[in-house]
N, C-alpha and C positions, 0 to 999 in steps of 0.2 A: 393430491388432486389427480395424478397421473393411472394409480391405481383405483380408484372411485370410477377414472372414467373405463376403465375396462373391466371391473368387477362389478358395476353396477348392473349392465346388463347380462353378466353371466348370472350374478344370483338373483336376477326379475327370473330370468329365463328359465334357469332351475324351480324356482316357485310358483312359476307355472305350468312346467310339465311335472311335479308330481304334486298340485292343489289336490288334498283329497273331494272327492265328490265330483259332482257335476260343475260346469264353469260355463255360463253361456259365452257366445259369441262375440256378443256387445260389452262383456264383462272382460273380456280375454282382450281383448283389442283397446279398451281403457286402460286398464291395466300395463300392456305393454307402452302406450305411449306417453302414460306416465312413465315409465322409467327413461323409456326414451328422450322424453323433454328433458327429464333428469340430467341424463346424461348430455345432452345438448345445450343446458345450462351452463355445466361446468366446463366443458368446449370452450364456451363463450366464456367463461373465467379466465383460461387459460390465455386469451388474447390479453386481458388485464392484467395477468402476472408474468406475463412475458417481455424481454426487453428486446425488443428489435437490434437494436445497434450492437447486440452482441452475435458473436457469430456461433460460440461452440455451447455445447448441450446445457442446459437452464433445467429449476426443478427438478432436479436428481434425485432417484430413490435408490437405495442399494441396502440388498435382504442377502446373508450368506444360505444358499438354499443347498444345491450337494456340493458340500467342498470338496469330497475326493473325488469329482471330475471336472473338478475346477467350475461348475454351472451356478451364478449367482442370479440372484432377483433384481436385475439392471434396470432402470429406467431413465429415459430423457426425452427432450422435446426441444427439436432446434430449427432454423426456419425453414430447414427442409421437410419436415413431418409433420409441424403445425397446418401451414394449411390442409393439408390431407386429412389427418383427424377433425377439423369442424368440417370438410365436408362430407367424412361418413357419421358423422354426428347428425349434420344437418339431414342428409337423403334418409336415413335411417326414421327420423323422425317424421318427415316428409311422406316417408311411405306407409308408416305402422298407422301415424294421425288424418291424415289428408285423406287417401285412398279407400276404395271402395269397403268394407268388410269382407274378409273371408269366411263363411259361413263353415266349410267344411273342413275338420278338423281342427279349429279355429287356434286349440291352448299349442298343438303343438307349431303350426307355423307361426303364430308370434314369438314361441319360443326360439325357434329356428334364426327367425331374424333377428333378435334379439343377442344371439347368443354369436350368429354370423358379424355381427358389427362389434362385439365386445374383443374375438380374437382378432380382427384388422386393426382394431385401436392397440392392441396389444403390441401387433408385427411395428406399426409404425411406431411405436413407442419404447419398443423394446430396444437395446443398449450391451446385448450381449447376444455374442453368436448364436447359442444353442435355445436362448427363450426364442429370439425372432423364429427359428427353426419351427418350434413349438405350435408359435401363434398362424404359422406358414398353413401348418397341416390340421390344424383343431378347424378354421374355415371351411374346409374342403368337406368336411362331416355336413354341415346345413346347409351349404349351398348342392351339395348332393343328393340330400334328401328334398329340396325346396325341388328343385327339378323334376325329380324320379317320380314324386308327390302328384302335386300341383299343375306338373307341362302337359304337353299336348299328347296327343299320340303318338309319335316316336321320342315318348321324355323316355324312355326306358334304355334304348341306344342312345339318347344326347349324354344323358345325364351317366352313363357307363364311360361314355367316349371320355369325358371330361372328367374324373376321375382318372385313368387310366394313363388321360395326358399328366393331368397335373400332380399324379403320384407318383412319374418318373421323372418332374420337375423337383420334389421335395427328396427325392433322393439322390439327384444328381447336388444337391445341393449340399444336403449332408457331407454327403464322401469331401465334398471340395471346404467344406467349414474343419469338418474334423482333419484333414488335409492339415491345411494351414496351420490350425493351432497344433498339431504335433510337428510339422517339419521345422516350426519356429520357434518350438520349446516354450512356448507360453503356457504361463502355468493356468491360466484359464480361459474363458470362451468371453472372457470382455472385449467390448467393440474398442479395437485400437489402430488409428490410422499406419503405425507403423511399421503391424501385425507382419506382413509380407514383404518390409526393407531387409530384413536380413537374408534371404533365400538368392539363390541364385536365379537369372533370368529364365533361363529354360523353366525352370520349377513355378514360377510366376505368372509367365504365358500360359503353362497350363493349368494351375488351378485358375486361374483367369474367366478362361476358356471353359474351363467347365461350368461355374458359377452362370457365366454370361448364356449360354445355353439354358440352363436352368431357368432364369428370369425372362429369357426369350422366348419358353413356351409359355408363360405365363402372360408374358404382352398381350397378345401374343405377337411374333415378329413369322414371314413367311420364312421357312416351310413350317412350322411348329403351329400354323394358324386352324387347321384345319376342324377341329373342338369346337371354335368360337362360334361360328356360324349356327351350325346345329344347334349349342346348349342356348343361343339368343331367339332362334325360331320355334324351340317346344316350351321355353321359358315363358312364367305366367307374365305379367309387364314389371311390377312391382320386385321382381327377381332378374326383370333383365337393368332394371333401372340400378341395381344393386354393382351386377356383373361390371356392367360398363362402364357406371357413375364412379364404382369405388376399387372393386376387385382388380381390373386390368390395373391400376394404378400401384397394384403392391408388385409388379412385374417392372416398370420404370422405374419406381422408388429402390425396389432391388439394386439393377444396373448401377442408378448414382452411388445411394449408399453402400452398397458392397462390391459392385465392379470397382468406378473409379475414384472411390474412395479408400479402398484396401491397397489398388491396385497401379497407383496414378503410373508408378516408373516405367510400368510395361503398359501402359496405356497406347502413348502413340504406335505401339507394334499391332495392335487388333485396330484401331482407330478407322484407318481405311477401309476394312472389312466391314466393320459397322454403318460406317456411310455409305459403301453400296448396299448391305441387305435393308438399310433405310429406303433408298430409291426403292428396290425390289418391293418394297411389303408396300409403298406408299402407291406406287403406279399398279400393284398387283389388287389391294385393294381398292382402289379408284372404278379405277378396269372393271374389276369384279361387279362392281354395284352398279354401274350403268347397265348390265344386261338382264338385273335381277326384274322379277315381274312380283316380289312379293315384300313389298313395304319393309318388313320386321325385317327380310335379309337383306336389304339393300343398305338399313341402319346399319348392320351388324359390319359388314363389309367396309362401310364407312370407317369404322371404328379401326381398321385393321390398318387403314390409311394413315387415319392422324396418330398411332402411334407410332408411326414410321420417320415423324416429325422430329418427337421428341428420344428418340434412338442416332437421328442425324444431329440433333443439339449433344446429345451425349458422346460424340461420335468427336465434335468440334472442340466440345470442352473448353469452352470460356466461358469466360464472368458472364454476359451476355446470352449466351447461348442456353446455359444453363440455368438463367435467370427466366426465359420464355421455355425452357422443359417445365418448370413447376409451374408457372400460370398454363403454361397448355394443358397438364394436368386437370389443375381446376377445373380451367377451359370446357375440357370436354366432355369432364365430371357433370358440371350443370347441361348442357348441350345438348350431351347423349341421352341424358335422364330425361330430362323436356322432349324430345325426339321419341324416344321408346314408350314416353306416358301419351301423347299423341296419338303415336299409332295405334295404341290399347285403346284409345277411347273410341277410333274409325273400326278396328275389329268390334268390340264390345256391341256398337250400331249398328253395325251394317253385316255381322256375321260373314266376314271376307277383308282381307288383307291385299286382293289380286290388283295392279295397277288396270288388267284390262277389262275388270269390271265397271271398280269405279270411276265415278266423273261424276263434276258438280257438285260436289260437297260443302262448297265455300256458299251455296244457295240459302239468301238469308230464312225464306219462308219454311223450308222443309228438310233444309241441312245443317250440316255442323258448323257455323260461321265463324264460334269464338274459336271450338279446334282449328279448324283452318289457319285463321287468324295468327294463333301461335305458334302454328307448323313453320308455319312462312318467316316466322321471326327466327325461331330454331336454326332452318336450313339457310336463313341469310348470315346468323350469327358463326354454321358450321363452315360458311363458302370463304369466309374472311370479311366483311362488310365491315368499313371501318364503322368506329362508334358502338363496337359492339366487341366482347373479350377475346372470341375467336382471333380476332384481327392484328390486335397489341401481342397475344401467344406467339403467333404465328409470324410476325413482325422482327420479332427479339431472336426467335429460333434462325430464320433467314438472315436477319442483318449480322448477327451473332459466329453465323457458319461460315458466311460469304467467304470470308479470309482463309480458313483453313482447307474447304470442298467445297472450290468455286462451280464445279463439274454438277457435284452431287446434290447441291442444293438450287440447283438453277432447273435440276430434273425433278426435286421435291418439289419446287414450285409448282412447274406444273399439276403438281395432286389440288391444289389450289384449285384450280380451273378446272380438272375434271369434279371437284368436289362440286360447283356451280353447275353443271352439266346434269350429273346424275340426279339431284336436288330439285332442279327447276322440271325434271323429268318426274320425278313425284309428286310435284306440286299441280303442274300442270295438267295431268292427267287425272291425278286424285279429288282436285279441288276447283279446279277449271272446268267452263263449259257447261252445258246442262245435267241436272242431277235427271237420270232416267225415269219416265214414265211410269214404269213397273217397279219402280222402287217408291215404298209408302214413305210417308213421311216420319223421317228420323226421332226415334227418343231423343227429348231435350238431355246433356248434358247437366248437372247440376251444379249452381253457382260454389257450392261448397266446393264439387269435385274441382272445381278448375282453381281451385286456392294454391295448392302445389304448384301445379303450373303456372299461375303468375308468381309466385316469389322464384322460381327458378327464373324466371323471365325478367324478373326485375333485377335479380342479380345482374343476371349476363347482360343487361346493359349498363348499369351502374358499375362491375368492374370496367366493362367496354370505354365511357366518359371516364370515369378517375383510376385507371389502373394502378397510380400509387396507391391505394386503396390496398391492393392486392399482393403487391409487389414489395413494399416495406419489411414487412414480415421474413421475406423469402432472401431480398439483395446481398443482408454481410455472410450468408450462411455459400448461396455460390457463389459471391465472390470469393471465398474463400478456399470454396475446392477446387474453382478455376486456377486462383494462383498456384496451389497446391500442384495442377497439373502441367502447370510451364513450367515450373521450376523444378518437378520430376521428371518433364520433356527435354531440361536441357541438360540435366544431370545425364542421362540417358546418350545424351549426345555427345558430351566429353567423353563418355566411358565406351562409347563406341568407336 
């Protein structure tokens, strides 16, 4: 199952970049979200074959691929990378089925995305150093071209900048994988929590340190953030819903799984450090998007914030805390997608993204009512609004922290409030008010297009109401590396 769900869309994706012949547009985009459903199918299998109450890796595949560098064909699925895979299952499909058609170019960007969501289902799936490595940098190929392609007028600088970042991420990463497995004599690249108990602590902080950098451009976390902004403003919507919904997500998923899961005994020594550049990136991107005037960067900016959240969870390392890092994941997975599909739909109408253009949007007769509608549900669900998933994330991540960074989570909080700030300031000016005279009245929205956008939206309140819902899946896996990380906290201690 595990391999179905990652090879399915590599070889749709292949068979449709080299279909001989012509391939219309409507043919290319059927065809993709067939596999896509496909592939979302077996997603959804995978919650049927899965046992919650177990903590450590389920459905195992294991293929001897090059033995003499010790690189095998690993696979698992445990409740920290399950919900991540259905939900680039779900967006994936969400965007190829739901969304507008791309006319231009059509075989190759469904292959793109096709082939962009088959290496993430891979990274998360992946069970050995050197494949996650693999599945790291095969992404960076479509979502490079998706930009370069597809974006705006400066896609050519975004889409160069983000490359550039994120290929000094996959190399910082390498040196610190192949690191490890040779100073620890492991005769191969298997994911083993152990991997880094024999080494000495100096040698531990810093491969640590390196790793933790690496996945820190990739959050991105500040200073490393600078990429994000740009590649989400020249990004078509359907490419930013991707970035944000799914991509940021293998930057966190990193941290857990390979920081303080390789790394728990030297953990509490970077710990503090992490919880300040958590405040930093949290109040940095807060800050940031209150002065934006252009929708798409105010989102993006957004985004820079709430992973500053789940960086301070990782930072506290408990059961708790760690258990709202992967629902804030989700979280913001749906959130940010509903937010970015939004503001595509006010650009797409109104040819302009400016906050000091628009106004009166939310105008039933000649505006966007149901966008509005759901913007306002998006940005109450991104501010914390209980009854809605943001708020149970971001609940678990603070009550979680409290105990270990009373300081640093009482300044996280506040990104809370500024996130209510900035939000109510798009809203209001975007959707409030009168829609201008010299503005004709708006193309209708079409009931199909907005189908994406209510099942994003009905998620995010139905996790919101039954979080256990959400949370089942995820509990014995960090509970597990919590305890994992007290009991290499106190080890730590004695030995100091």
């Amino acid at each position: 199952m595990l391999s179905a769900l990652i090879w399915l869309p590599i070889v749709a994706a292949t068979v449709l970049l080299c279909w001989p012949g012509t391939l219309s547009a409507a043919w290319a985009q059927r065809s993709a979200a067939i596999a896509a459903g496909a592939a979302l199918a077996i997603a959804i299998a995978l919650f049927f074959q899965f046992d919650p109450q177990i903590h450590d890796w389920q459905l195992l595949e294991q293929l001897p691929w090059i033995e003499q560098l010790g690189l095998g064909y690993r696979l698992g699925v445990d409740g920290l990378s399950l919900p991540l895979v259905g939900l680039n299952a779900l967006l994936t499909f969400l965007i190829i089925a739901g969304l507008e058609r791309q006319e231009q170019r059509s075989r190759l960007y469904y292959g793109l995305m096709l082939l962009l969501s088959g290496a993430v289902s891979g990274a998360f799936l992946a069970q050995d150093l050197l494949l996650f490595f693999v599945f790291y940098e095969v992404e960076l190929i479509p979502l490079y071209l998706l930009i370069s392609i597809w974006g705006g007028a400066r896609r050519g600088y975004a889409a160069t900048k983000f490359l550039i970042y994120t290929a000094l991420s996959g190399a910082l990463l390498l040196i610190g994988f192949l690191a490890l497995t040779i100073l620890s004599g492991a005769g191969s690249f298997a994911y083993n929590p152990n991997l880094a108990a024999v080494l000495p602590i100096a040698q531990q902080v810093t491969l640590l340190v390196l790793i933790l950098v690496a996945f820190g451009i990739k959050t991105p976390i500040v200073p490393f953030h600078t990429w994000l902004p740009d590649a989400h403003v020249e990004a078509s919507t359907p490419v930013s819903m991707m970035l944000a919904g799914v991509l940021l997500k293998l930057g966190t998923y990193g941290i857990l799984r390979f920081g303080l899961g390789l790394f728990p005994q030297v953990w509490p020594i970077v710990a503090p450090w992490l919880a300040g550049l958590a405040v930093v990136s949290t109040l940095y991107g807060s800050l940031s998007a209150i002065v934006q005037q252009d929708m798409k960067k105010m989102v993006a900016y957004s985004s820079i914030g709430h992973m500053g959240y789940i960086l301070l969870a990782a930072a506290a390392a408990t059961p708790l805390s760690l258990l709202g890092a992967v629902c804030q994941m989700i979280s913001h997975g749906l959130i940010s997608a509903l937010l970015f599909l939004e503001v595509g739909f006010v650009y797409s109408r109104t040819g302009t993204r400016d906050l000091r253009v628009l106004q009166g949007l939310l105008t039933p007769e000649r505006g966007l009512p149901i966008v509005g509608s759901l913007m306002i549900l998006a940005v109450m669900a991104s501010g914390g609004l209980p009854g809605m998933v943001g708020f149970i994330a971001e609940f678990m991540i603070f009550r979680g922290s409290f105990s270990t960074f009373t300081v640093q989570t009482l300044f996280c909080m506040v990104g809370t409030g500024l996130t209510s700030v900035y939000f109510l300031l798009l809203v209001n000016r975007a959707f409030f008010g009168r829609l201008p005279d010299q503005m004709e009245t708006l193309p209708n929205v079409a009931l199909r297009e907005h189908i994406p956008a209510l099942m994003l939206a009905t998620l995010i309140v139905i996790f919101g109401v039954q979080p256990q819902w959400l949370v089942v899946w995820t509990e014995p896996a960090t509970a597990a590396l919590g305890n994992l990380a007290v009991i290499a906290s106190r080890a730590l201690d004695a030995l100091t």
